[in-house]
C-alpha positions as CSV (number, residue, x, y, z in Angstrom):
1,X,145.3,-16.2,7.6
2,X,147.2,-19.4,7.8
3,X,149.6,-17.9,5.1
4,X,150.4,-15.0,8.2
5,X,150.9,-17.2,11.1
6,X,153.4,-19.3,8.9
7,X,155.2,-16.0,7.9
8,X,155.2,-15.0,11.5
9,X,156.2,-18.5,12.7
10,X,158.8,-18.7,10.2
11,X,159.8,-15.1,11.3
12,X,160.5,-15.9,14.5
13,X,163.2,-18.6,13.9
14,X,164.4,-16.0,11.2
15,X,165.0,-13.3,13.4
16,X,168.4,-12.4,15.0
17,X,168.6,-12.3,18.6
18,X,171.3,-10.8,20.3
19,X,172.8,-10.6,24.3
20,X,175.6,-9.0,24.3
21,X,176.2,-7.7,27.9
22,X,173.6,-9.0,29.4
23,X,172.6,-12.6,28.9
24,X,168.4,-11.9,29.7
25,X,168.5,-8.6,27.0
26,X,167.5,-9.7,23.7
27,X,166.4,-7.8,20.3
28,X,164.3,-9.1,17.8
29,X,164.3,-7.5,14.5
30,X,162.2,-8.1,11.3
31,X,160.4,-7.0,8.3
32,X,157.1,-8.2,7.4
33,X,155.9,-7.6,3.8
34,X,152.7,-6.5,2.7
35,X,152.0,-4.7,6.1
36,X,153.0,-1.6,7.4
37,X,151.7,1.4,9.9
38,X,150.4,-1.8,12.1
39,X,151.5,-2.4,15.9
40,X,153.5,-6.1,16.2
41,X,153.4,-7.3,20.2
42,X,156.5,-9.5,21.5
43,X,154.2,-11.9,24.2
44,X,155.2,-14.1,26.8
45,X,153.6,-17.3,27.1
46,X,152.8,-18.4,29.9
47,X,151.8,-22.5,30.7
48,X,149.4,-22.6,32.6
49,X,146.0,-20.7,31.9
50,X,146.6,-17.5,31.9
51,X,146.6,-15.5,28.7
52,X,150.2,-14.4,27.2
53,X,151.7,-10.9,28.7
54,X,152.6,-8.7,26.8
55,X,156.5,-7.6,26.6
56,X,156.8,-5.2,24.2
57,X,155.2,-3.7,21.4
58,X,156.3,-1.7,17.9
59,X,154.9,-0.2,15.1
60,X,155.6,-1.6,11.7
61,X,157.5,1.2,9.7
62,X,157.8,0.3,5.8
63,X,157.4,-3.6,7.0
64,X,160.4,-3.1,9.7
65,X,160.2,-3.7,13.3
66,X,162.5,-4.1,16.6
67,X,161.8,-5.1,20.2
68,X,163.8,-5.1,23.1
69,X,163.0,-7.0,26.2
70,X,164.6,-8.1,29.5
71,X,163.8,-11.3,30.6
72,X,163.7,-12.4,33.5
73,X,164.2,-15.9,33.1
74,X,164.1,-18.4,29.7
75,X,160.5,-18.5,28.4
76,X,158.1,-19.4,25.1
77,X,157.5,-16.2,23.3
78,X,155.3,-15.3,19.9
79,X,154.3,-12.4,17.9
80,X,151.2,-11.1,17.5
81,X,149.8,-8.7,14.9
């Protein structure tokens, strides 16, 4: 378990975002080995008590994933399997 929240950690600074028209669109894409046919969720944490919202969600496909999200403003985000 710890071995899967340092891959998705590391993931994260790993992955390439990219706003091109748009500063608040961003894509995150990524592959994840040793999982597949598994839904990934992009969540926005909040800071104060409330449990992270959901942004978007994928389904791993031979390891690969992509999310797209508008945001609405700068924010913490993680992934969740």
């Amino acid at each position: 378990m710890r071995k899967l929240f340092f891959y998705l950690s590391s993931l994260a600074f790993l992955c390439s975002c990219s706003g091109k028209k748009d500063q608040h669109n961003f894509t995150i894409k990524g592959t994840i080995t040793h999982i597949s046919n598994q839904k990934i969720f992009l969540c926005r944490v909040n800071f104060d008590d409330k449990a992270p919202e959901i942004q978007d969600s994928a389904t791993l496909k031979d390891g690969h994933f992509e999310l797209n999200i508008k945001a609405s403003e700068e924010g913490l985000y993680q992934l969740q399997l």
